[in-house]
N, C-alpha and C positions, 0 to 999 in steps of 0.2 A: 504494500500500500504506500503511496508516494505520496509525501506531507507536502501542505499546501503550505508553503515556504509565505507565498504573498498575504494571505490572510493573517500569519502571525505578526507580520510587519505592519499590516494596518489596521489592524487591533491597536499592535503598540503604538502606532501611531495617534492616534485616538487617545488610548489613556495619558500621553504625554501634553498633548493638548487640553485635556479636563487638568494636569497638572498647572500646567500654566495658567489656566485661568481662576483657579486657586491662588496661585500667586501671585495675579495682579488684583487679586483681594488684598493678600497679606501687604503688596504696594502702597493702596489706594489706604489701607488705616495708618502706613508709616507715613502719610502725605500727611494725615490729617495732623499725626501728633508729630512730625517736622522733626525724627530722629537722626535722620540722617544715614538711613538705608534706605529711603524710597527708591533712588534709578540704580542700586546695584541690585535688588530685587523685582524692579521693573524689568531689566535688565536679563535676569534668569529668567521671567514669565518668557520674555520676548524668543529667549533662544532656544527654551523647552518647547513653546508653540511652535517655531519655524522648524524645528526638527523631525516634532509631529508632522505639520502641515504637510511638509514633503516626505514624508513615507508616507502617507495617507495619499498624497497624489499619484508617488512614482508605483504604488499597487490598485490605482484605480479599479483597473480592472480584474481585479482577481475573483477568482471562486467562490460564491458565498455558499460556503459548508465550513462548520467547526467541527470537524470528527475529535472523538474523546483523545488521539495522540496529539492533536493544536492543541485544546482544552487544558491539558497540563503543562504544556510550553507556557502558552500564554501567561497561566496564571502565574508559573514559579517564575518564569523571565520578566514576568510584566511586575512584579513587585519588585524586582533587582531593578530595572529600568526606572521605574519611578524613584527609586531609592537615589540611584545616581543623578537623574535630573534634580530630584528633591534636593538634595546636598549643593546646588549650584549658589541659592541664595547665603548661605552660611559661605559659602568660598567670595562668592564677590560681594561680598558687603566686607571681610575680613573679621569679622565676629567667630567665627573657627577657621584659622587658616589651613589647619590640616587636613589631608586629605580624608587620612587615616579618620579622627575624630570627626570629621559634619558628614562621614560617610556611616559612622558608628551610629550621629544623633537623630540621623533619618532614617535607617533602618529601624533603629528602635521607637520613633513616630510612628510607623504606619504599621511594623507589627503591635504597635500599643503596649510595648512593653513599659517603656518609660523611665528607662536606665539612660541616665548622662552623664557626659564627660564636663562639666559646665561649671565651672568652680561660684563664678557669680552673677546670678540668672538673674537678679534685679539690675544689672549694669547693662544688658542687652535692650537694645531699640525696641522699641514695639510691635513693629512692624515682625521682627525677627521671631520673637517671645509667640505672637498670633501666627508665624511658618508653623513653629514647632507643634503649637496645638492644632495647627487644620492639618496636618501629617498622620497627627493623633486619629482624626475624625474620621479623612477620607481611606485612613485601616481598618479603619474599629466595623462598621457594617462589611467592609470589602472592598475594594477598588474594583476588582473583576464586578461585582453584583450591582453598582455602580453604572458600570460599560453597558449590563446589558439589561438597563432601561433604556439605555441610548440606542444599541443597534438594532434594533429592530425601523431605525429610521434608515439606516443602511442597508435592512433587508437582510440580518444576519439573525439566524434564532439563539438563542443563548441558553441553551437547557446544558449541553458539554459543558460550556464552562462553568454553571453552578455545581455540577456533581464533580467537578475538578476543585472546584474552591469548598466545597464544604463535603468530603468522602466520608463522613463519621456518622454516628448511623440518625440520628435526627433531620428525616427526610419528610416531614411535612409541610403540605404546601398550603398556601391561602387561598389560591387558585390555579387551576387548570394551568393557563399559560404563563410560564415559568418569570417573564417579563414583567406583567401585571403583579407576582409577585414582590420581584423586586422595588418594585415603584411602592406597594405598600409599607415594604417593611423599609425603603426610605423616609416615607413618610411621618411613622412614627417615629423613628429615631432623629428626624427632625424636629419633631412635634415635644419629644423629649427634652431635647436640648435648648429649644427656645422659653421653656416652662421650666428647665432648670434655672437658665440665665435670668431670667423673672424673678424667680424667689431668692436666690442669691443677692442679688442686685437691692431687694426689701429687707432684707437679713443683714445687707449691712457692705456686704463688696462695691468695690465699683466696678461701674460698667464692665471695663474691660479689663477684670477680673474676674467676673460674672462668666462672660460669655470663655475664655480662655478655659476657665474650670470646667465647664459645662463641655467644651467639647472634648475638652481630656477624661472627663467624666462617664459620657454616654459610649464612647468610645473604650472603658476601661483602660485607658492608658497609662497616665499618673502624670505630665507634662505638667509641673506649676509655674508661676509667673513671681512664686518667693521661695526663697533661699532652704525653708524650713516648712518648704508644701505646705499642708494645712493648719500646720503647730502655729502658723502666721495667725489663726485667728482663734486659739486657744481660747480667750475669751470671750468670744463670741460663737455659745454651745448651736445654735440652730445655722450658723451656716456647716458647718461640721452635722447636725441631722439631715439637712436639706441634702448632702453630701450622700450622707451614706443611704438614704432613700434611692437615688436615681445610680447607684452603684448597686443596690441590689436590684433593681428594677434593667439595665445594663447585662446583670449577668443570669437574668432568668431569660429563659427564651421568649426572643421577640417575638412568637408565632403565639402564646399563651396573651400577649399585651395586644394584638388582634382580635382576639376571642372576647377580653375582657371591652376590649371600647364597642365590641359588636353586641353585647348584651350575653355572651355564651360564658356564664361563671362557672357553673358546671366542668365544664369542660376544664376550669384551672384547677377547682376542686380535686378532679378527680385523676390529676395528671402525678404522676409518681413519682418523676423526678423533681418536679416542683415542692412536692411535700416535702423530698428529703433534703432538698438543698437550703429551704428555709429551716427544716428542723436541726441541720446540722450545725447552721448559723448560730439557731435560739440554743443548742448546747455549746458548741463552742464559746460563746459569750458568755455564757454563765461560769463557763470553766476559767478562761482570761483574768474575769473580772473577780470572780473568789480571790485567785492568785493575785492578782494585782493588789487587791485593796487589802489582802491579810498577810502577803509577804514580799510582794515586789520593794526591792530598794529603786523605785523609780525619782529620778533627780525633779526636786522642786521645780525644775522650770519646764517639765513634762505638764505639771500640771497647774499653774499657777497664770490668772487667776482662778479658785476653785470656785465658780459662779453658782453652783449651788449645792456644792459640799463635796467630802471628797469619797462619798459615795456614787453620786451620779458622775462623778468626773472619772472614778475609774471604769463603772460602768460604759460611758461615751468612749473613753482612749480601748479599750476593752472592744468594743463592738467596732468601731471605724477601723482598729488594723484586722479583727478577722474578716469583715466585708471586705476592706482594701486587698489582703492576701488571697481570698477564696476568689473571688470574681478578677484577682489579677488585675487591681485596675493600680493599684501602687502608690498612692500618697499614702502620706502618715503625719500622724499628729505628733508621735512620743518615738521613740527609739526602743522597739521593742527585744531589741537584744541584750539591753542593761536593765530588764526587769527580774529574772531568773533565768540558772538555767534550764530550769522546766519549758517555762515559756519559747525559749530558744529554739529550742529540740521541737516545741508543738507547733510556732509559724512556722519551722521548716520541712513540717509533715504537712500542713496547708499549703502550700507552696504545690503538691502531687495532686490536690484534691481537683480544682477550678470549677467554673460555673458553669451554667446549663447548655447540653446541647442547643443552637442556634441564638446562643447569646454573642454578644461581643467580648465576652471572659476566655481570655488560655486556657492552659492547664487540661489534664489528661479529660476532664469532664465528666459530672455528677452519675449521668448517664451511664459511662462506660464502666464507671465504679458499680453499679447497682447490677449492672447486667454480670461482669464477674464475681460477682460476690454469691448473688442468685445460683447462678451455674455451680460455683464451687460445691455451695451446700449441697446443689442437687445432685451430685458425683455421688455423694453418702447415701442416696437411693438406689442409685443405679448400681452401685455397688454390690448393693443388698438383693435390688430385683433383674439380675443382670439382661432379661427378655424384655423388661418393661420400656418401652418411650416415654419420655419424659422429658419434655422441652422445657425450655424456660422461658415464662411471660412478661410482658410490661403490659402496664395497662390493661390489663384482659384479655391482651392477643397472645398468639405465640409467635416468639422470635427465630426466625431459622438460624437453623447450624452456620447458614454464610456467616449472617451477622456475628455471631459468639466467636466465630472463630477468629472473624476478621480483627473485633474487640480484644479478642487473648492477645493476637500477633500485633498490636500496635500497642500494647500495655509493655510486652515482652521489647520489643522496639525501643517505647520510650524508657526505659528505665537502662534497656544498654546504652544508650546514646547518652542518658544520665551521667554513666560511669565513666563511657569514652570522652566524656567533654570534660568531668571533674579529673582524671586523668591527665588531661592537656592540657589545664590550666595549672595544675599542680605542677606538671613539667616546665612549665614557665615560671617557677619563681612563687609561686602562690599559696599560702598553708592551707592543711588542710579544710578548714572552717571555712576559708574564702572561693576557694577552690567547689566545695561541695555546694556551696551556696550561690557562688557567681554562675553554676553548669546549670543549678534545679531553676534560678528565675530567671535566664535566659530560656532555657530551654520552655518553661511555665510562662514566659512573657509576663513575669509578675513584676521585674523594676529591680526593688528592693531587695537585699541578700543577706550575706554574714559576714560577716568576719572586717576585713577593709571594703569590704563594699556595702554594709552595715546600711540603713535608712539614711542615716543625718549624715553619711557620704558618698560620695559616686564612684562614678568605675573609670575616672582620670587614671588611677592611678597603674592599670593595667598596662603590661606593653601595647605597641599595636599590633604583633600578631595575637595578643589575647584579644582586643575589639573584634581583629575581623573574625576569630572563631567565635566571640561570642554573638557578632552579627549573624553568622551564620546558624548557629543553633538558637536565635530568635526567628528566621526566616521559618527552620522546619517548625516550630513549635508552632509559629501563627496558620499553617498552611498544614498542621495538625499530619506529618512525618512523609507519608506515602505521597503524597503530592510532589514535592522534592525530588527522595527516594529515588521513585520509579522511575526518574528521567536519567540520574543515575547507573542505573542497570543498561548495561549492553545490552538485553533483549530487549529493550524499551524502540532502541534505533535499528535494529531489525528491521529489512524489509519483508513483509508477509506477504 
């Protein structure tokens, strides 16, 4: 089968274009506030679009088919692609002159991880500060899911590339044609983000604060615009709830937040992985906040001021890092690594959990924990009744052996590629604490780590061949392994 070479080029050419015109957003708000990156960011718009524009010309006329071998180019190349155009504003403004690092701070934008190299993120332009966050945004739903509201104005159908960009097994749709889809679940993740900025903005931020959190927010990324993420407004407890609201709302499935505006409660009710993903929440918080408030040696200025006691204050610090860690969106109010080491050891078992199939959350997913877990215990039957069939269900259906199997092999996957990446970070110079920690929240797209890469510091301090491995092990994690992977594999470029 002979790949359509021209299609992937003006695909790319297309998402470089939505690129750029994203950036002559982030231009257009560094005009207003006159920082003095408007024309080196005008500047990348210009020459990310012309780049676009003419691949999109010189494949005019190509084939309109995406068969499932484009489908995975597209997507794993089209996020490296964006990524390197992304990084042009950071190069010609001089705000990250290295190559290395503003290629590091955009890869980790659009996978949403929200790890940086940034020593002093209140000293950067405005302009620059709003790149970073719309990198965050146009990750967090997808960029491929994105494209294809669009191409169907090109006459391209996009069903390949959603089952490229989301293989994991939370395959529900909102409608028939895969398009209409997409347009809905932009919609609400819009619809999100403008009613987070809202209530932020009441609660006491400004504006453009408001809107910066909000799309590092809906996006799960962790991207802030101060030095000390959200410990910035320690005492002011409800933008920190408003926070962690649209962080769990973020990493529960956008197809559930559908159902609900459409009057279908039911339907959230009775959805399983939603159950356990808030249940796991409401236990985990209760465990944090015990420990917090009865033995954590947490530094007065974690909590200070205690606005209304230093019960609900452990409580709030308690709940916003395990929302922040479980949904993988990465801000933090306190340094959860100087409260015990119980704690230590429990965010970084959080760190493997992530949130729901078809959220904007990393991590291995709620989902795929329930379905292994399911299966394990039912080995104990089968054991017993060894003629008996015995599938395992979600929701009252049964799941086939594909799926389970598919879920073993990409559990088995992430947890090697866990080891191979702590591995080579550790061969670089790195103890083990930071090491395990810098592989599980690259690879979890969760930001925050251990050791030197701790919350209240960044990952500067990495050489850069640790960036680009850890850029790399944020791509597979956002594109959930097999996506990657497969292109990988020799028999991928096989002609059949």
């Amino acid at each position: 089968m002979r790949l359509n070479t021209r299609i992937i080029v003006h695909i790319m050419g297309l998402l470089m274009l939505c690129n750029g015109s994203f950036m002559l957003l982030a231009a257009f708000v560094s005009g207003i506030y006159k920082d003095g990156a408007t024309l080196d960011i005008t500047l990348a718009a210009v020459v990310t679009m012309l780049v676009g524009v003419m691949a999109m010309f010189y494949t005019r006329d190509h084939k309109k088919e995406v068969k499932r071998k484009e489908g995975y180019i597209v997507v794993t190349f089209g996020w490296i692609i964006m990524s390197i155009s992304g990084a042009l504003p950071y190069l010609f403004s001089g705000t990250i002159p290295s190559v290395t690092d503003a290629f590091f701070e955009t890869i980790s934008g659009y996978t949403t991880t929200g790890a940086s190299i940034l020593d002093d993120i209140e000293a950067m332009p405005e302009g620059i500060l709003l790149w970073r966050s719309l990198t965050h945004w146009i990750g967090g739903m997808g960029i491929i899911v994105l494209a294809i509201a669009i191409l169907p104005l090109l006459g391209i159908g996009g069903m390949q590339l959603f089952s490229a960009e989301a293989p994991g097994p939370g395959g529900d749709k909102l409608h028939p044609r895969i398009t209409d889809t997409a347009k809905r679940l932009w919609l609400i993740y819009f619809g999100y983000t403008v009613a987070e900025t809202i209530l932020l903005k009441l609660a006491g931020m400004s504006f453009f604060d408001a809107i910066n959190h909000s799309l590092a927010t809906l996006s799960t990324g962790g991207f802030s615009t101060k030095n000390t993420s959200l410990a910035y407004w320690n005492d002011q407890p409800m933008v920190q709830y408003i926070t962690i609201l649209f962080m769990f709302l973020a990493g529960s499935n956008f197809v559930l937040s559908y159902f609900a505006f459409t009057g279908k409660v039911q339907r959230i009710i009775k959805d399983e992985e939603f159950k356990y993903y808030a249940g796991f929440i409401i236990l985990f918080t209760i465990i944090a906040a015990v420990v917090v408030y009865f033995k954590a040696n947490v530094p007065v200025s974690d909590f200070h001021p205690m606005v209304f006691g230093p019960a609900e204050s452990a409580f709030r610090h308690a709940l916003f890092q395990v929302i922040a860690v479980v949904t993988t969106t990465g801000f933090v109010t306190a340094d959860f690594t100087s409260w015990t080491p119980f704690l230590t050891i429990f965010f970084f078992g959080l760190m493997f959990l992530g949130g729901s199939a078809g959220s904007t959350a990393g991590g291995i997913k709620v989902m795929r924990h329930l379905l292994i877990i399911k299966n394990g215990l039912l080995e104990f039957k089968r054991t017993l009744h060894t003629n008996a069939i015995i599938p395992v269900r979600y929701n009252e259906k049964t799941v086939s052996e594909h799926i389970v199997y598919n879920i073993i092999a990409f559990f088995v996957l992430y947890m090697l590629l866990f080891i191979i990446g702590s591995l080579i970070l550790g061969s670089m110079g790195l103890d083990f604490v930071s090491a395990i920690g810098g592989s599980a929240s690259s690879l979890g797209n969760v930001g925050p780590a251990l050791g030197t890469l701790n919350p209240v510091s960044n990952y500067n301090s990495l050489p850069d061949a640790g960036k680009w491995w850890c850029g790399f092990l944020m791509l597979l994690g956002r594109l959930e392994l097999f996506t990657v992977l497969i292109i990988l594999t020799p028999y991928f470029w096989k002609k059949v």
